[in-house]
C-alpha positions in Angstrom: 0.0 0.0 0.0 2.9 2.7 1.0 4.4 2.0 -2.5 1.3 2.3 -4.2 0.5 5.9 -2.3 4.6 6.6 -3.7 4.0 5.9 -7.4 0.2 7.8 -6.9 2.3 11.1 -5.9 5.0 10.5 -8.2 2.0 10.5 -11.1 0.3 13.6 -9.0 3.7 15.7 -9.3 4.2 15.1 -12.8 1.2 15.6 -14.1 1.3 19.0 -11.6 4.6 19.8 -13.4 3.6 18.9 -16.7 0.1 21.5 -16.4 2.2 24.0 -14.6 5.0 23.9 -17.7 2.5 24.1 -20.2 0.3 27.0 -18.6 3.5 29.0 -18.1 4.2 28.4 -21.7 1.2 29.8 -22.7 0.8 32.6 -20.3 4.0 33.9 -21.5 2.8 33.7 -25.2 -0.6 35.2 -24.2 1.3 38.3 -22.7 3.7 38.8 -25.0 1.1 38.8 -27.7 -1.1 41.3 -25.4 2.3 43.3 -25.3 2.6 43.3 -29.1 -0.8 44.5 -29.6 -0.7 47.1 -27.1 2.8 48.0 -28.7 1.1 48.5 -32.2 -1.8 50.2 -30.7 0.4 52.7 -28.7 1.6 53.0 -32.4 -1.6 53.7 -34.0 -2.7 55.8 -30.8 0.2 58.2 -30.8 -0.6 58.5 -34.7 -3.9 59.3 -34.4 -3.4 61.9 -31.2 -0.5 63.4 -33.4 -2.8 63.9 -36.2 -5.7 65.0 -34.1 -3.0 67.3 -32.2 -2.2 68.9 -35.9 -6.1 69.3 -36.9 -7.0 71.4 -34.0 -4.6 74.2 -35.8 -7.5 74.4 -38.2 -10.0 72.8 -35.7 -13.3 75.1 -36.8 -12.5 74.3 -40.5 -11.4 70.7 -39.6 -14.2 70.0 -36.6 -12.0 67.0 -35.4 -12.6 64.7 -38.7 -9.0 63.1 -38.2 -10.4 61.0 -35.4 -12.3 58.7 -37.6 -10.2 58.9 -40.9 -6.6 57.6 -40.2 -6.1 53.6 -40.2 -2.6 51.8 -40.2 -1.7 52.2 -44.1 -3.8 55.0 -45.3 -5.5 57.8 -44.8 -9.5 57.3 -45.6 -10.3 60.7 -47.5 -14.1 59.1 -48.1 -14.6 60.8 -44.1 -13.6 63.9 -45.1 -15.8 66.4 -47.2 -14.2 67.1 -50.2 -13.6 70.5 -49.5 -11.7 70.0 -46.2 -9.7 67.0 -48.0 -6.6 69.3 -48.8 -6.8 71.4 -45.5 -6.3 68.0 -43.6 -3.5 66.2 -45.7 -1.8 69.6 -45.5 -1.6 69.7 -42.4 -0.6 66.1 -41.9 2.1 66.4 -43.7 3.6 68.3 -41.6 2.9 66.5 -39.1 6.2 65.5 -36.1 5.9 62.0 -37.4 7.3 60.3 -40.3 4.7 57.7 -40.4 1.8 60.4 -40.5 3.7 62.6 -43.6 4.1 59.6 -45.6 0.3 58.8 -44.9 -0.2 61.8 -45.8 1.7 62.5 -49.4 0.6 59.3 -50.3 -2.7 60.6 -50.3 -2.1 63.5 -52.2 0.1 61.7 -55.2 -3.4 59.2 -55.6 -5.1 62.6 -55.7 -3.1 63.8 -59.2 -4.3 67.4 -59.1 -2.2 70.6 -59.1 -3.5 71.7 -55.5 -2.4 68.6 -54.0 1.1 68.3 -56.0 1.5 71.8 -54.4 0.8 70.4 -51.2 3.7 67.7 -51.4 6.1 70.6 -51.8 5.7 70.9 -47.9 8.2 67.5 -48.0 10.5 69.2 -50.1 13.1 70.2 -46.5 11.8 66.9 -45.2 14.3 65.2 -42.8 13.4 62.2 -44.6 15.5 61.2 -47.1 12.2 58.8 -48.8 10.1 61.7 -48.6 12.1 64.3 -50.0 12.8 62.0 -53.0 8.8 61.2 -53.4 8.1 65.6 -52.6 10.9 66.1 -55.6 9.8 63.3 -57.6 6.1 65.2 -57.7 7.1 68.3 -58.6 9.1 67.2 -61.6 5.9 65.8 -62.8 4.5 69.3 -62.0 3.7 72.8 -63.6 4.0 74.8 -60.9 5.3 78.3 -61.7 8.1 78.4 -59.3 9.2 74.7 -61.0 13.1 76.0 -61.7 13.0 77.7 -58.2 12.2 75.3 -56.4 14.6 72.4 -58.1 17.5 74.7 -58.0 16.9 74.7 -54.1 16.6 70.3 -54.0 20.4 71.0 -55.7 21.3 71.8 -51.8 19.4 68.3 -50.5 22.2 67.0 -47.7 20.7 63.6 -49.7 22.7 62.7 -52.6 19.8 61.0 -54.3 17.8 63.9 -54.1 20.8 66.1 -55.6 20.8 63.9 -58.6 17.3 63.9 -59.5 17.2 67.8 -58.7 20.3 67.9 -61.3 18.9 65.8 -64.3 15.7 68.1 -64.3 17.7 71.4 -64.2 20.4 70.3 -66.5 17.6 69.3 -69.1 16.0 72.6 -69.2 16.3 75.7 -71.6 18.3 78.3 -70.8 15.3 81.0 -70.6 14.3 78.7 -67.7 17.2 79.3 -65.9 17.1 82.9 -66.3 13.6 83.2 -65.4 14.6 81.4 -61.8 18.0 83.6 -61.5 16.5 86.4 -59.4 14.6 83.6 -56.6 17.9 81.3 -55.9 20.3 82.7 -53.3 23.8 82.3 -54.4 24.9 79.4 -53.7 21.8 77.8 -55.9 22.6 79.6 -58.6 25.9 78.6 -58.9 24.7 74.5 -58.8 22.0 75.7 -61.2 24.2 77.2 -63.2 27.1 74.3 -63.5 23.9 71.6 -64.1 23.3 74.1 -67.2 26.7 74.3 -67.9 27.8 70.4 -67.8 24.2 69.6 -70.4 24.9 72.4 -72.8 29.0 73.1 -72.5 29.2 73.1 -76.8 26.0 74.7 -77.3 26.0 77.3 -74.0 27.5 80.4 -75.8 25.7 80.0 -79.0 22.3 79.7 -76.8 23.4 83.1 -75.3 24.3 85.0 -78.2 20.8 84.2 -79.8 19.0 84.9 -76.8 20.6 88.2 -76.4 20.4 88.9 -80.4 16.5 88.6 -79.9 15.8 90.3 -76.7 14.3 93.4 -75.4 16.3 95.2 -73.4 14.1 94.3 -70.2 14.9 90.8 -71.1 18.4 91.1 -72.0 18.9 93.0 -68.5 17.9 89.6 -66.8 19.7 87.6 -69.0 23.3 89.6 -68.5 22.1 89.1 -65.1 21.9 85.4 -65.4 25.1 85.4 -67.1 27.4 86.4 -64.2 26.5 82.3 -62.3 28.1 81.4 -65.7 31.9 81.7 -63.7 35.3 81.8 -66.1 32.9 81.0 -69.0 35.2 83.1 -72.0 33.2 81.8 -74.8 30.1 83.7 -73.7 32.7 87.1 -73.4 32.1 87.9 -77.1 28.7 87.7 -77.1 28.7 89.8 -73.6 30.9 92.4 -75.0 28.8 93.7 -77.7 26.3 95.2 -75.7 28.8 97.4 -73.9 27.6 100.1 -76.5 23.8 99.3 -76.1 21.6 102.4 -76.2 20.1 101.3 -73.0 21.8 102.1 -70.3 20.5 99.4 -67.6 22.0 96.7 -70.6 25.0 98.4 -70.5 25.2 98.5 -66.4 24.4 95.0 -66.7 26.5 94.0 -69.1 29.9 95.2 -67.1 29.2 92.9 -64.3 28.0 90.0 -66.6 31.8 90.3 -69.0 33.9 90.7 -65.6 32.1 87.3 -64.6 32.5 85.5 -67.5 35.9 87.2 -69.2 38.0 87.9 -66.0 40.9 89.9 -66.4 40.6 89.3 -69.9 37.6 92.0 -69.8 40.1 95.0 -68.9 40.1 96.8 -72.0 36.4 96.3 -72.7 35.4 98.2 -69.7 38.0 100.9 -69.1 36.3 103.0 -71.1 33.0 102.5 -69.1 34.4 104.7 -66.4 33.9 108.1 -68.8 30.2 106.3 -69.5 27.8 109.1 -69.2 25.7 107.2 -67.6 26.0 106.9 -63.5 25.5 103.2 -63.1 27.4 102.2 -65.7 30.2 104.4 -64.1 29.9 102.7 -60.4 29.7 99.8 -61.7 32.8 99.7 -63.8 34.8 101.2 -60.9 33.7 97.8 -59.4 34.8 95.6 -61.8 38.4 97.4 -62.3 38.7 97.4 -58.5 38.2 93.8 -58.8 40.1 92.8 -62.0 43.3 95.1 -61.4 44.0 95.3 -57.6 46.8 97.4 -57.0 47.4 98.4 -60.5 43.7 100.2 -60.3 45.3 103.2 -58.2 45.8 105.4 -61.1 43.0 104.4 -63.5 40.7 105.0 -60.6 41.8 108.5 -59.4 40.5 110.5 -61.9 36.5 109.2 -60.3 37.8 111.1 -56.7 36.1 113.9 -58.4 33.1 112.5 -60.0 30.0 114.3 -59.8 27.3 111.1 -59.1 27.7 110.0 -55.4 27.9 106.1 -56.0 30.9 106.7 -58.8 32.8 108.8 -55.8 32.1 106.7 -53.2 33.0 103.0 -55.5 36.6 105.1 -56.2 37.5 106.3 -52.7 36.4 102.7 -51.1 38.9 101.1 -53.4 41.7 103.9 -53.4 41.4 103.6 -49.7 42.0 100.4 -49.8 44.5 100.5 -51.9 46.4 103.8 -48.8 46.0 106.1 -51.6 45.4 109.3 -48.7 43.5 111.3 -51.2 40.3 109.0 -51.0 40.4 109.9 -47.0 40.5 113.2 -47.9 37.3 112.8 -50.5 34.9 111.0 -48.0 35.8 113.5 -45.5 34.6 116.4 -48.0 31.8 114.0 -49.0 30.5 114.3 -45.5 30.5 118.1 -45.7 28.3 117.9 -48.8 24.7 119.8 -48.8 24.0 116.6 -50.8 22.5 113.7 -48.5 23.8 111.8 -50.9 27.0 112.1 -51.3 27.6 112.0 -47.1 25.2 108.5 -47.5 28.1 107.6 -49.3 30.8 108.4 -47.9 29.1 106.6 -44.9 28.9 103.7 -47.0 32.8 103.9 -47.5 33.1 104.3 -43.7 31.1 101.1 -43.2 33.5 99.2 -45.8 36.6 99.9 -43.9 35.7 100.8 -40.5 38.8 102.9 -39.6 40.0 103.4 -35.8 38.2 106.8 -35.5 34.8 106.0 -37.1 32.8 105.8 -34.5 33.6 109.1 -33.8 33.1 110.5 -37.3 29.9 108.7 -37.8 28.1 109.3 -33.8 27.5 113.2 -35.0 25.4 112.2 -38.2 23.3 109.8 -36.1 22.3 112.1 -33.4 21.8 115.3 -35.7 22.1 114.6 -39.5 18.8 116.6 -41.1 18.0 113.1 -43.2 16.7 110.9 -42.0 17.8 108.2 -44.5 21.8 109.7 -43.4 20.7 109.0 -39.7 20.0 105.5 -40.6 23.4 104.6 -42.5 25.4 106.3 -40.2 23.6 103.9 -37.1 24.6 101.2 -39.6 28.1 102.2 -39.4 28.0 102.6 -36.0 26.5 98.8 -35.4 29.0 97.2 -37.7 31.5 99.0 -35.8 30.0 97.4 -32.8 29.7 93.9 -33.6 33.4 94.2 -34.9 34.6 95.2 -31.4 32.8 92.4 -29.5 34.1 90.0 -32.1 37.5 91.5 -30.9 37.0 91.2 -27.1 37.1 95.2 -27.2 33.3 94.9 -25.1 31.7 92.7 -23.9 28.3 91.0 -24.5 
C-alpha cells in the first residue's frame, strides 16, 4: 500500500509539473502577444493623437474629422468632405511623425491634381531622405510656376539622391528657364543651377546666349546679362557679352559690365575701361567695381580721376577702393563727402566708412546719427556705428 501511495504522488507531481510547464508556456505567449498588440496600438494611438494634435490648428475648418479617418496604411479621405480634403492632408504632412507625412503624401500623389502636388512641396526640406525624394519626384511631374525655383533649391538636399534627380531636371531645361529662376535662388543655388546648365549644354552654351541676347528686349536682355554672371570663367560667352557694352540702353549696358567681368576675367580689362567716362551713372559705379576687382593694386591710377566725380555712387566705388589701396586722397574725399549739402553724397561716404571701418569711425559717424537733417543719413550712419560694434565684440574690445 505505501508504495502504491509513492507511485500515486510520483503520477500527481508530474502531471502538476507537466500542467504548470505548459500554462507557463502559454501565459507567456498570451502576454507577450497582449504586449505586441498594445505596442502597435500605442503606435496607432500616438498617430492618431498626433494627427488630431495637428487638426485642431484648423480645428473650426477641420471639426475633429481626423479622429475617424486615419487607419494603419492610409489615410481614408471618403470621411472627409471634399472640401476639407486638402486642409487636412496639408496639415498632416507636416505633421512631427514620419509615419503620418508619408500617410499623408501618399494621399495626395493618388489625388493627381495641381492643388495637391502643391501640397507635397511641404516635404521638399523633409528630414526624410524617402520623402524628399517622393516631394521632388512630384514636382518634376509638375507645372507649378516656381518649378526651376524650387529644383534649384533640391540641388542643396544633404541627400545625394535627391541632388541627382534635382540635377537631371535642371540640366535638361532651356536656358530661358534658368534665367527666369535667377533672381529667386540665393547664391549658392545659382551657382549649382548654373554648372547643371553648364555640364548639359557646354558646346551649345554660348551659342544659346548670343541668340537669346540677339532677340531680346532690353528688359529681357537686363535679366539675362544678369543670369550670365553664375556662368563663372565661361570666355566663350565674353564675345557675345561684350557687344552690348555700347547698347543704347543704359540698364543693358550697367548690366553688361558685371556679366563680361564674370565670365571674361581679367581678360575684360580693356572692354570696360572706357566704361568709367560712361555718361551714364550706373554704368560708371559699376565699372569702378569691376576694375577694382580685376586690377588690384594696378587700379590706383586708372581709378583717381572718379575722386572727383560728380554722381555719389561713382565717388564713393573710387574712394572705397583707393582707400583700400592707402591712396590718402580718397580719406580726404569722404571727409569732403560728408561736408556735402548733398544727402547723398555723405550717404556715401558713410557707405565707405562702413567698408573699412577705420579706428576713429565711430567718432566721425556718432554726429550724423544724433543730428544729421536726413533721415535716410541717420540710418546709415547707425549702420556704421552697429557694424562698428559687432566688430569690437568680435575682438573682445566689449563685452556682451
Amino acid at each position: 500500500m505505501p508504495q502504491e501511495v509513492d507511485n500515486m504522488n510520483a503520477r500527481l507531481a508530474s502531471t502538476v509539473h507537466s500542467t504548470l510547464a505548459f500554462s507557463c508556456e502559454w501565459l507567456d505567449q498570451l502576454l507577450g502577444a497582449i504586449s505586441e498588440t498594445r505596442r502597435e496600438s500605442d503606435d496607432v494611438s500616438k498617430v492618431r493623437v498626433d494627427l488630431q494634435r495637428i487638426s485642431n490648428k484648423e480645428a473650426h475648418r477641420l471639426e475633429g474629422i481626423c479622429r475617424t479617418c486615419l487607419s494603419n496604411d492610409c489615410i481614408r479621405l471618403e470621411h472627409v468632405p471634399a472640401e476639407k480634403q486638402l486642409a487636412l492632408l496639408g496639415a498632416c504632412a507636416c505633421s512631427k511623425f514620419p509615419q503620418v507625412r508619408k500617410l499623408a503624401l501618399a494621399a495626395l500623389a493618388q489625388m493627381s491634381t495641381e492643388q495637391a502636388r502643391e501640397k507635397t512641396f511641404l516635404a521638399l526640406d523633409d528630414p526624410d531622405e524617402e520623402l524628399q525624394i517622393l516631394a521632388t519626384r512630384e514636382l518634376l511631374a509638375s507645372h507649378a510656376k516656381q518649378k526651376m525655383r524650387l529644383l534649384a533649391r533640391q540641388l542643396e538636399s544633404p541627400f545625394q539622391s535627391v541632388q541627382e534627380l534635382a540635377m537631371q531636371e535642371v540640366s535638361r531645361h532651356s536656358l530661358r528657364h534658368f534665367v527666369n529662376a535667377y533672381r529667386g535662388l540665393d547664391e549658392e543655388a545659382r551657382k549649382k543651377a548654373a554648372s547643371a546648365v553648364m555640364k548639359i549644354k557646354k558646346d551649345t552654351l554660348a551659342e544659346e546666349i548670343e541668340q537669346e541676347l540677339g532677340s531680346a528686349t532690353p528688359e529681357e536682355c537686363t535679366e539675362l546679362l544678369l543670369a550670365v554672371t553664375a556662368f563663372d570663367e565661361e570666355k566663350q560667352i565674353a564675345n557675345a557679352v561684350t557687344k552690348f557694352l555700347t547698347s543704347p540702353n543704359k540698364r543693358v549696358r550697367a548690366t553688361a559690365v558685371r556679366a563680361l567681368s564674370a565670365c571674361g576675367g581679367v581678360d575684360a580689362l580693356p572692354d570696360v575701361e572706357p566704361l568709367l567716362k560712361d555718361p551714364d551713372s550706373r554704368v560708371r559705379a559699376n565699372a569702378v567695381e569691376v576694375v577694382e576687382e580685376l586690377k588690384g593694386a594696378d587700379a590706383k591710377e586708372t581709378l583717381l580721376p572718379l575722386l572727383s566725380d560728380e554722381n555719389n555712387r561713382v565717388r564713393g566705388n573710387a574712394a572705397k577702393a583707393l582707400w583700400k589701396l592707402g591712396e590718402d586722397s580718397a580719406q580726404k574725399t569722404v571727409m569732403e563727402m560728408l561736408k556735402s549739402k548733398d544727402p547723398l553724397m555723405r550717404m556715401s561716404a558713410l557707405w565707405v566708412l562702413q567698408e573699412i571701418l577705420p579706428a576713429n569711425v565711430a567718432d566721425i559717424a556718432r554726429p550724423f546719427a544724433r543730428r544729421d537733417p536726413d533721415p535716410r543719413v541717420k540710418r546709415r550712419a547707425d549702420m556704421v556705428l552697429e557694424k562698428h560694434r559687432k566688430r569690437q565684440k568680435t575682438n573682445g574690445e566689449i563685452s556682451s
